[in-house]
TIMAR-679174 format. One record per residue (C-alpha): residue number from 1; residue in one letter; x, y, z. Coordinates in nm, 2 decimals, decimal comma. Example, Ala and Ser with C-alpha at 12.3 -4.5 7.8 and 13.67 -1.06 7.14 Angstrom:
BEGIN
+-----+------+--------+--------+--------+
!  nr ! rest !      u !      v !      w !
+-----+------+--------+--------+--------+
!   1 !    A !   1,23 !  -0,45 !   0,78 !
!   2 !    S !   1,37 !  -0,11 !   0,71 !
+-----+------+--------+--------+--------+
***
This chain:
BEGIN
+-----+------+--------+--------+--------+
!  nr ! rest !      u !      v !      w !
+-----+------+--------+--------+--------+
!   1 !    X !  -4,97 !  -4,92 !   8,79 !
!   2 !    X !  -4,72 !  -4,90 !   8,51 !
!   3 !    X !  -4,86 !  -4,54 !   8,35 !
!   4 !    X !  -4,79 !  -4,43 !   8,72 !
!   5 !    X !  -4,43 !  -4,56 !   8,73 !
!   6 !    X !  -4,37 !  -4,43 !   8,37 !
!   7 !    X !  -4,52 !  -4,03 !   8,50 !
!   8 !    X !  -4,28 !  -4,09 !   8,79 !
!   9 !    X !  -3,95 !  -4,15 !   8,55 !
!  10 !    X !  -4,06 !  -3,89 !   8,30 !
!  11 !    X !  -3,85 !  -3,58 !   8,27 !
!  12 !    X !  -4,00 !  -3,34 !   8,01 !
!  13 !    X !  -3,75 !  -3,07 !   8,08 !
!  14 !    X !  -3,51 !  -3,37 !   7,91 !
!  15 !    X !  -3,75 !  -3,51 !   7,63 !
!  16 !    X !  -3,98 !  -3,38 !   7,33 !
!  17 !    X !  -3,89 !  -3,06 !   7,27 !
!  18 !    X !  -3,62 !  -3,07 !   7,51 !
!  19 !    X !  -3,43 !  -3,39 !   7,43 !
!  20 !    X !  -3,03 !  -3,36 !   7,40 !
!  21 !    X !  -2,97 !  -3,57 !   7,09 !
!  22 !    X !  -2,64 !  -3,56 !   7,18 !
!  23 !    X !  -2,72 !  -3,70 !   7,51 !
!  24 !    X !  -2,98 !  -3,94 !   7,37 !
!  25 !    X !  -2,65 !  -4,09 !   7,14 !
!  26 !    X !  -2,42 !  -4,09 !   7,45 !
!  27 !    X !  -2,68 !  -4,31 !   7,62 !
!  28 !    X !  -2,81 !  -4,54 !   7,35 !
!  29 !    X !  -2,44 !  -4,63 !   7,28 !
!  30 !    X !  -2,33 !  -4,67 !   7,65 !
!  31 !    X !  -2,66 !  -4,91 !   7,64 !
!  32 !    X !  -2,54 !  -5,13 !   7,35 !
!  33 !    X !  -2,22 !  -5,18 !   7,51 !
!  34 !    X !  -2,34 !  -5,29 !   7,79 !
!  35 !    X !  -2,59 !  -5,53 !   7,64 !
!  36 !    X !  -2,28 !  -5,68 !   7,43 !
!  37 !    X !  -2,09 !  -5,74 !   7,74 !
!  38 !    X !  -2,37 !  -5,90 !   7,92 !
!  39 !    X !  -2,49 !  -6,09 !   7,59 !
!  40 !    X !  -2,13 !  -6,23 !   7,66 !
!  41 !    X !  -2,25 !  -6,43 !   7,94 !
!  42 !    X !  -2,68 !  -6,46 !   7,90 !
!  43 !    X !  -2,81 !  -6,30 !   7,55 !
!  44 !    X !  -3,19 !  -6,28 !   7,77 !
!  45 !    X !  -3,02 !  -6,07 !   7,98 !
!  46 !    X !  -2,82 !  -5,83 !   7,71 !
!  47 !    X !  -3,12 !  -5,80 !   7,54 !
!  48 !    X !  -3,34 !  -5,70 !   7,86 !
!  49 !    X !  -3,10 !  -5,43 !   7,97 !
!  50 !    X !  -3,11 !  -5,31 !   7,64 !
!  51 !    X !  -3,46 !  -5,25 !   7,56 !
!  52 !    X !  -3,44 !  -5,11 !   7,98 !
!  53 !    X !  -3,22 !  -4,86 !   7,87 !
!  54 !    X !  -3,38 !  -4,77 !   7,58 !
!  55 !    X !  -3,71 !  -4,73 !   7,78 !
!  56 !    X !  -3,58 !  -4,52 !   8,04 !
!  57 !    X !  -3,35 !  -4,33 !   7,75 !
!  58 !    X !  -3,70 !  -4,25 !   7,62 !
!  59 !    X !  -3,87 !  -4,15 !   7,88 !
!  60 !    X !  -3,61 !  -3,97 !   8,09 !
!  61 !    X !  -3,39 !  -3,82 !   7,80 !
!  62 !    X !  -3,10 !  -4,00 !   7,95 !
!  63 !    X !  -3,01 !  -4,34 !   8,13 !
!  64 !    X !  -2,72 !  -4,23 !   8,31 !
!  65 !    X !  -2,75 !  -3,96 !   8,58 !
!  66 !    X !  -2,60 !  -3,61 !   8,56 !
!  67 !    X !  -2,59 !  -3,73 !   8,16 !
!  68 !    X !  -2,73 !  -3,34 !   8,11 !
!  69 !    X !  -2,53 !  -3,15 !   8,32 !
!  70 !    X !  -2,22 !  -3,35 !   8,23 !
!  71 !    X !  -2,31 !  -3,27 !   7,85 !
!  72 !    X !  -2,36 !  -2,91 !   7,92 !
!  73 !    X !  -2,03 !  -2,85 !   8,09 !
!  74 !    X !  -1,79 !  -3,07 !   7,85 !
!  75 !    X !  -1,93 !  -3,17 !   7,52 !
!  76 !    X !  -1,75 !  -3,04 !   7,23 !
!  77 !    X !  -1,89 !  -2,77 !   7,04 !
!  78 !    X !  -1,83 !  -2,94 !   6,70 !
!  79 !    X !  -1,99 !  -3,26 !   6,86 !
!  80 !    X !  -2,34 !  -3,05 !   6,94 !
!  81 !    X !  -2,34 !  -2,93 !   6,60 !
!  82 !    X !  -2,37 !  -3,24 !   6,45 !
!  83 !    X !  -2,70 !  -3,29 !   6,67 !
!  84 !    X !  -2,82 !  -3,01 !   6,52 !
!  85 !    X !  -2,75 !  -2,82 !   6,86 !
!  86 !    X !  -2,59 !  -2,49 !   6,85 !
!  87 !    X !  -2,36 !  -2,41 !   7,13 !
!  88 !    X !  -2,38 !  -2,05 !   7,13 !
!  89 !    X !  -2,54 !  -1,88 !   7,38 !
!  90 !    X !  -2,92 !  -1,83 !   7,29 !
!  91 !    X !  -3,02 !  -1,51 !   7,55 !
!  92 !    X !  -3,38 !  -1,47 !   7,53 !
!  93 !    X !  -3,36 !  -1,11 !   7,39 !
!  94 !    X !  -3,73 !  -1,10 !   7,27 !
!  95 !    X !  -3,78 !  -1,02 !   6,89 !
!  96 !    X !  -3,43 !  -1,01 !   6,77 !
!  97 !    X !  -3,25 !  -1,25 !   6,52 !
!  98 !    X !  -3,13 !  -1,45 !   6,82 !
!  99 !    X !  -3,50 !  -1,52 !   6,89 !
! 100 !    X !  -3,63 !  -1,68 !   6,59 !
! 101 !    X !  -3,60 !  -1,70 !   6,21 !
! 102 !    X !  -3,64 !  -1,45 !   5,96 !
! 103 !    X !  -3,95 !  -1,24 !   6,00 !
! 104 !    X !  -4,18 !  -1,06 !   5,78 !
! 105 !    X !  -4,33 !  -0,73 !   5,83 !
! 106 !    X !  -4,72 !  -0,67 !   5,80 !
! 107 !    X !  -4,76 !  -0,68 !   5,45 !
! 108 !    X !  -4,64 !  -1,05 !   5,44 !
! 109 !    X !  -4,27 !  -0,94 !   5,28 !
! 110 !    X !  -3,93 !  -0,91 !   5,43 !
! 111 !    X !  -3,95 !  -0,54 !   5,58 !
! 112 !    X !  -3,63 !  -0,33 !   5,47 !
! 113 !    X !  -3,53 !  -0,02 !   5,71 !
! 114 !    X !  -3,61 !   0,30 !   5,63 !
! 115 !    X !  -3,33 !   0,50 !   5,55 !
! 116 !    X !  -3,47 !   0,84 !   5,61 !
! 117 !    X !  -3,66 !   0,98 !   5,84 !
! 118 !    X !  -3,75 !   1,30 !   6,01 !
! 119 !    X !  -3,75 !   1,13 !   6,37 !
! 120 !    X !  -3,40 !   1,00 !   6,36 !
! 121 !    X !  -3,24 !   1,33 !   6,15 !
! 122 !    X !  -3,21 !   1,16 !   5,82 !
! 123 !    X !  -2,94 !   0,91 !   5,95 !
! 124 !    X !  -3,00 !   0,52 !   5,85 !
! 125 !    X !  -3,16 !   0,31 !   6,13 !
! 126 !    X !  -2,85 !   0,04 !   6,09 !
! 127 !    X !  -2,58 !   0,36 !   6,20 !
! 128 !    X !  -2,75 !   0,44 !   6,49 !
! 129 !    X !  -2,68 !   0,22 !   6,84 !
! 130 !    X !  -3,02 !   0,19 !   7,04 !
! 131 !    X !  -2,88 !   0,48 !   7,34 !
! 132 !    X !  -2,89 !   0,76 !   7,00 !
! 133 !    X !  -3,17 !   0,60 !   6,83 !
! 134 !    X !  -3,37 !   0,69 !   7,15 !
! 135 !    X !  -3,22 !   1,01 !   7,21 !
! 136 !    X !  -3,30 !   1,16 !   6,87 !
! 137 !    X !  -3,70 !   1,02 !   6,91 !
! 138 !    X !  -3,74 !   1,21 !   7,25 !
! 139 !    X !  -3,78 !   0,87 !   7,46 !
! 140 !    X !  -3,46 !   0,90 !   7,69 !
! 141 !    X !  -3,29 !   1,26 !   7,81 !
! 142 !    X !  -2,98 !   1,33 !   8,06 !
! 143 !    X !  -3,11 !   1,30 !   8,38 !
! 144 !    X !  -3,13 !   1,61 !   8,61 !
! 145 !    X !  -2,84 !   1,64 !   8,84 !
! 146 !    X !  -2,67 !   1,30 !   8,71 !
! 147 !    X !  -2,43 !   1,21 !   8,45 !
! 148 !    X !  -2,66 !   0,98 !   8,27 !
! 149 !    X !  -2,98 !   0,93 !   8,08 !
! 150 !    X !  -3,31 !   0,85 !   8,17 !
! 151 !    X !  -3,68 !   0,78 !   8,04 !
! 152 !    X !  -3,85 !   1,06 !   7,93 !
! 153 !    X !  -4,13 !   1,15 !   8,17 !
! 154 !    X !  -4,42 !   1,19 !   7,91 !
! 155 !    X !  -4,34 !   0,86 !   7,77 !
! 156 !    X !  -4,26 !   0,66 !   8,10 !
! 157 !    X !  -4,64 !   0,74 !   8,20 !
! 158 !    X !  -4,79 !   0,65 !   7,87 !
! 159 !    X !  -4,55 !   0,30 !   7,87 !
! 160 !    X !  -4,64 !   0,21 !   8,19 !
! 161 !    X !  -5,03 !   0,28 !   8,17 !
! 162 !    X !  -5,01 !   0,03 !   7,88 !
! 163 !    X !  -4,84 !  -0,23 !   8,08 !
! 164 !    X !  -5,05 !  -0,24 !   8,32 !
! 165 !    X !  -5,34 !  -0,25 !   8,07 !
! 166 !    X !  -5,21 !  -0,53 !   7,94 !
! 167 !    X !  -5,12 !  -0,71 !   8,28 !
! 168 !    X !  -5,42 !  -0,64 !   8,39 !
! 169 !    X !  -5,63 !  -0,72 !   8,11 !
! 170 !    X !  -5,65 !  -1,01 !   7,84 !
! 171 !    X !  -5,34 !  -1,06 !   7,65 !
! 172 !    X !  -5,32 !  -1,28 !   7,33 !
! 173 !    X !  -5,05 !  -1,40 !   7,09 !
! 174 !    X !  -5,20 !  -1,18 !   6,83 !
! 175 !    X !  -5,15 !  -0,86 !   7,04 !
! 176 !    X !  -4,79 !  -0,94 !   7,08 !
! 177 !    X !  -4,76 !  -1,01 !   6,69 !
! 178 !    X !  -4,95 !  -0,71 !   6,55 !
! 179 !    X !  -4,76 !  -0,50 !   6,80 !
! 180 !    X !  -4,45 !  -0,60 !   6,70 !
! 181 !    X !  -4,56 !  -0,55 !   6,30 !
! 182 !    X !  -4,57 !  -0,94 !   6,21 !
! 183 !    X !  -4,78 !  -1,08 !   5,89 !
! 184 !    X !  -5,10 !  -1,23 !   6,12 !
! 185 !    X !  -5,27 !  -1,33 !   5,75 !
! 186 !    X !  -5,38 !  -1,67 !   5,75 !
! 187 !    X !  -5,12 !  -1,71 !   6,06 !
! 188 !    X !  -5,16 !  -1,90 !   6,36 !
! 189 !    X !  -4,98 !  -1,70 !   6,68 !
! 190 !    X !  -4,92 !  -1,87 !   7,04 !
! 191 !    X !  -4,76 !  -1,83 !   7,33 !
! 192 !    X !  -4,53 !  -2,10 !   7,49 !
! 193 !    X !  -4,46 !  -2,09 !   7,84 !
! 194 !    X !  -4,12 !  -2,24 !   7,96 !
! 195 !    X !  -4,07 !  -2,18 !   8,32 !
! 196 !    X !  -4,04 !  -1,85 !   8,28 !
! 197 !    X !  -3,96 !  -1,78 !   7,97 !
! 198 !    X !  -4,21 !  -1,68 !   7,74 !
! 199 !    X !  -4,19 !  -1,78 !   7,35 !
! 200 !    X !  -4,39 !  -1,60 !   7,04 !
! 201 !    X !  -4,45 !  -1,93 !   6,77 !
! 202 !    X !  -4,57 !  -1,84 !   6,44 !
! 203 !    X !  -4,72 !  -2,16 !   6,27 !
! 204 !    X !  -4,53 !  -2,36 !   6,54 !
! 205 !    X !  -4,17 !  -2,23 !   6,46 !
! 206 !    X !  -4,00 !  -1,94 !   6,76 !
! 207 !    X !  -3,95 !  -1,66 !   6,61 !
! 208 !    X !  -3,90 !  -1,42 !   6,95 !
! 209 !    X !  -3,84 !  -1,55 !   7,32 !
! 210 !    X !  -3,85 !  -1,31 !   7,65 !
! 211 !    X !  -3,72 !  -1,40 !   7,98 !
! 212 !    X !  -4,04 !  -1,32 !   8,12 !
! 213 !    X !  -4,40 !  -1,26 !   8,02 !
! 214 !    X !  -4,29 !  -0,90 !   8,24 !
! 215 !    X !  -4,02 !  -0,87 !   7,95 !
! 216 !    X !  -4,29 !  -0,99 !   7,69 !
! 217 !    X !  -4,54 !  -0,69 !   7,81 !
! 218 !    X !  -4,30 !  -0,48 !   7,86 !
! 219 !    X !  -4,23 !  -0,48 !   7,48 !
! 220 !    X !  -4,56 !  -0,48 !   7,32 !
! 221 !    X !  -4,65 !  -0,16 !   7,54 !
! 222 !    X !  -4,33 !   0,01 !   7,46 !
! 223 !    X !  -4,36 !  -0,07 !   7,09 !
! 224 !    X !  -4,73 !   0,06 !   7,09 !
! 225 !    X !  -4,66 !   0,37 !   7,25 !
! 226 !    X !  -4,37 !   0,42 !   6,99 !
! 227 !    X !  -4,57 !   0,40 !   6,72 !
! 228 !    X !  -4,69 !   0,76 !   6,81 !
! 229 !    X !  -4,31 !   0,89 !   6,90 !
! 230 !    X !  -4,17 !   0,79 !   6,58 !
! 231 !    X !  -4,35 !   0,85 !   6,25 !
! 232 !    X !  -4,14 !   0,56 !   6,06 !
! 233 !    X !  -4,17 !   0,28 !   6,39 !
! 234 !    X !  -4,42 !   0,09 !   6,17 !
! 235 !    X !  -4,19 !   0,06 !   5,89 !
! 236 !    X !  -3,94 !  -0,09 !   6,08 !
! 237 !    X !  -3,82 !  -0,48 !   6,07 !
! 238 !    X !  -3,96 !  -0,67 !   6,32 !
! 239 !    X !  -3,56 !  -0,77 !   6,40 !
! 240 !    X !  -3,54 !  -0,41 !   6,48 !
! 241 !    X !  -3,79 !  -0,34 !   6,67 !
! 242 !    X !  -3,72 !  -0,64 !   6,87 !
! 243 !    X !  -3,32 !  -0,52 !   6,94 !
! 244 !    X !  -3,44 !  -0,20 !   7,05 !
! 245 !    X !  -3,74 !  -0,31 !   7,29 !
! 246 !    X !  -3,51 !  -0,46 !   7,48 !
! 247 !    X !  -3,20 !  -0,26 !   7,48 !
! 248 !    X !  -3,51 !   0,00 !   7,66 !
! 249 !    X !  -3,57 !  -0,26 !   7,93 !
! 250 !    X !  -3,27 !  -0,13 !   8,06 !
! 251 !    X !  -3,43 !   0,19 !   8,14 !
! 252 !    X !  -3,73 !   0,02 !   8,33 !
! 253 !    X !  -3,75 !   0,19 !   8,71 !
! 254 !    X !  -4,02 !  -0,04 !   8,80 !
! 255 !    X !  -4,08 !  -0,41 !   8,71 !
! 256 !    X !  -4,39 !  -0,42 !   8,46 !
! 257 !    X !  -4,61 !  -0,70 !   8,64 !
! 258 !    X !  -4,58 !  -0,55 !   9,01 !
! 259 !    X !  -4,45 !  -0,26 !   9,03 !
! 260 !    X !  -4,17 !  -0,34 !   9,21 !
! 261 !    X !  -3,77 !  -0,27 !   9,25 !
! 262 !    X !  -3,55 !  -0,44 !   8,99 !
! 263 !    X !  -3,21 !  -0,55 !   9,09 !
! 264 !    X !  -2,91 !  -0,66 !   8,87 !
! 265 !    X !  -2,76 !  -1,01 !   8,94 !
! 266 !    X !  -2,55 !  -1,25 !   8,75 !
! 267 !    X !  -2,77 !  -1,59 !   8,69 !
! 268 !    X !  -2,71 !  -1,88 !   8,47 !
! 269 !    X !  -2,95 !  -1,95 !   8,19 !
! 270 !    X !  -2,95 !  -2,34 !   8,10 !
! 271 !    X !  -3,11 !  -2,52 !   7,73 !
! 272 !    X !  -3,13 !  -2,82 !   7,67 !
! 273 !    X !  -2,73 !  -2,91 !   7,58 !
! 274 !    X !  -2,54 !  -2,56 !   7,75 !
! 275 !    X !  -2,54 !  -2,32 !   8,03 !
! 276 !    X !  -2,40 !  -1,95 !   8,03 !
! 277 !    X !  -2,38 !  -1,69 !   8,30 !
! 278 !    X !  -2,57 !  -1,36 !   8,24 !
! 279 !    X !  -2,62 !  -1,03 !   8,40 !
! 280 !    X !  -2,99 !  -1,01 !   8,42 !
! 281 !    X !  -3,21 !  -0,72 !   8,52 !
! 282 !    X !  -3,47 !  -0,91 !   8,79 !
! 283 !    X !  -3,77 !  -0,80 !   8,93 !
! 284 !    X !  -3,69 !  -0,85 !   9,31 !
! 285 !    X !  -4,05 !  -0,96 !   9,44 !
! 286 !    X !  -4,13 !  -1,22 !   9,18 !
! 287 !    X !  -3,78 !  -1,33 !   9,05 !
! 288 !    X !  -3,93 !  -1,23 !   8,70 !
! 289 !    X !  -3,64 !  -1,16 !   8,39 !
! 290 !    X !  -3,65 !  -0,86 !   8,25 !
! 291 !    X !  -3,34 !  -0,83 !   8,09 !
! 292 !    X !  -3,04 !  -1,03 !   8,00 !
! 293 !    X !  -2,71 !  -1,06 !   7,85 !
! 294 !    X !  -2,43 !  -1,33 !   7,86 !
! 295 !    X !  -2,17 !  -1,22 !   8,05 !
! 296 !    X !  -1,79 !  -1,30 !   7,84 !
+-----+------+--------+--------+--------+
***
């Protein structure tokens, strides 16, 4: 009877992983105050809506209601950073530094850029913005009749037979990892499903989040097929690769997991102590994130 009433008042999206310190403090105080003022009149009953509190604070994440929302909207930044909590927006970019901490390359060290190569004309990986990266590799061209660019043909067909190779067949941590260049020696890879999002942990810690496991497959095919467009894609930092997969998602006609239309919209991404507006690239049948970026 009493395990069923606790899995009614639990709220993981508030707790574990997900707990608001911030919101957790907020609470326990607004808890103690109200078990002094009671203690006031009947210390047995300060001292049972105390321990109350703190079992619904535990189990919910917060005792009073909209305690989340109300956090999100008007805590102080400096307040969340003493929680640990950053207030900047974290936009699930995929393999980038906002994903993650630092990353090492297959050999187990920090990979450094290449700073010459035949594919990119000599000119240092860091100087070039995604848009020329992919123009001097072949992978985008001006589009016939338009004033724009668009995905190469050749390589469109040989990105999207590997996406739905790998949406189609089995698809493992490690494939992401070795695809994207990570050290997998003596390494444990997993994939954490969040709603939608989709997170890569190495030994536990994030080091790369998509919006969508289309976003997630997306990126390992584009960064396999690379590997035979550009001679120096292996020797690449992880961070890199990861900035450019998914500055090319923007150049996806089709979403990866059903072949559908994507459509832009402006959406509002939510942790566990903020919320952000973003433009999002969104695969219209399933609702699936393939792209996103906060909006000012």
């Amino acid at each position: 009877m009493i395990e069923n009433i606790v899995e009614e008042l639990r709220q993981p999206e508030y707790t574990g992983e997900n707990r608001c310190e911030a919101c957790t403090a907020a609470n326990v105080t607004i808890a103690g105050v109200l078990g002094v003022i009671l203690s006031r009149r009947s210390k047995f009953a300060g001292v049972m809506v105390v321990g109350i509190s703190l079992s619904l604070i535990y189990v919910r994440g917060y005792l009073i209601p909209g305690t989340p929302k109300l956090t999100k909207r008007y805590m102080p930044a400096p307040i969340l950073r003493l929680f640990g909590k950053d207030p900047e927006a974290d936009v699930r970019s995929g393999l980038s530094p906002n994903g993650g901490s630092e990353l090492t390359d297959s050999s187990g060290g920090v990979a450094e850029s290449p700073t010459e190569g035949s594919d990119t004309e000599g000119e240092d990986l860091d100087t070039l913005s995604p848009e020329e990266y992919f123009l001097s590799v072949g992978v985008i061209e001006e589009c016939d009749g338009e004033d724009d660019l668009c995905i190469e043909e050749t390589f469109e067909s040989e990105w999207t037979e590997e996406m739905t190779m790998l949406n189609n067949g089995p698809f493992s941590a490690e494939d992401a990892a070795i695809a994207m260049g990570l050290d997998g020696e003596n390494r444990e890879f997993t994939i954490r499903e969040d709603n939608q999002a989709h997170q890569l942990k190495r030994d536990q810690q994030v080091i790369g989040q998509w919006p969508s496991r289309a976003a997630l497959i997306a990126d390992v095919g584009a960064s396999r097929v690379l590997e035979s467009w550009d001679t120096h894609w292996t020797e690449y930092e992880p961070t890199e690769k990861g900035e450019l997969l998914n500055a090319l998602r923007l150049f996806l006609d089709a979403c990866p997991t059903t072949e559908g239309e994507i459509v832009f919209k402006e959406e509002t991404v939510e942790s566990c102590c903020s919320s952000y507006e973003v433009i999002a690239a969104v695969c219209e049948e399933t609702d699936e994130r393939i792209f996103e970026h906060q909006l000012p």
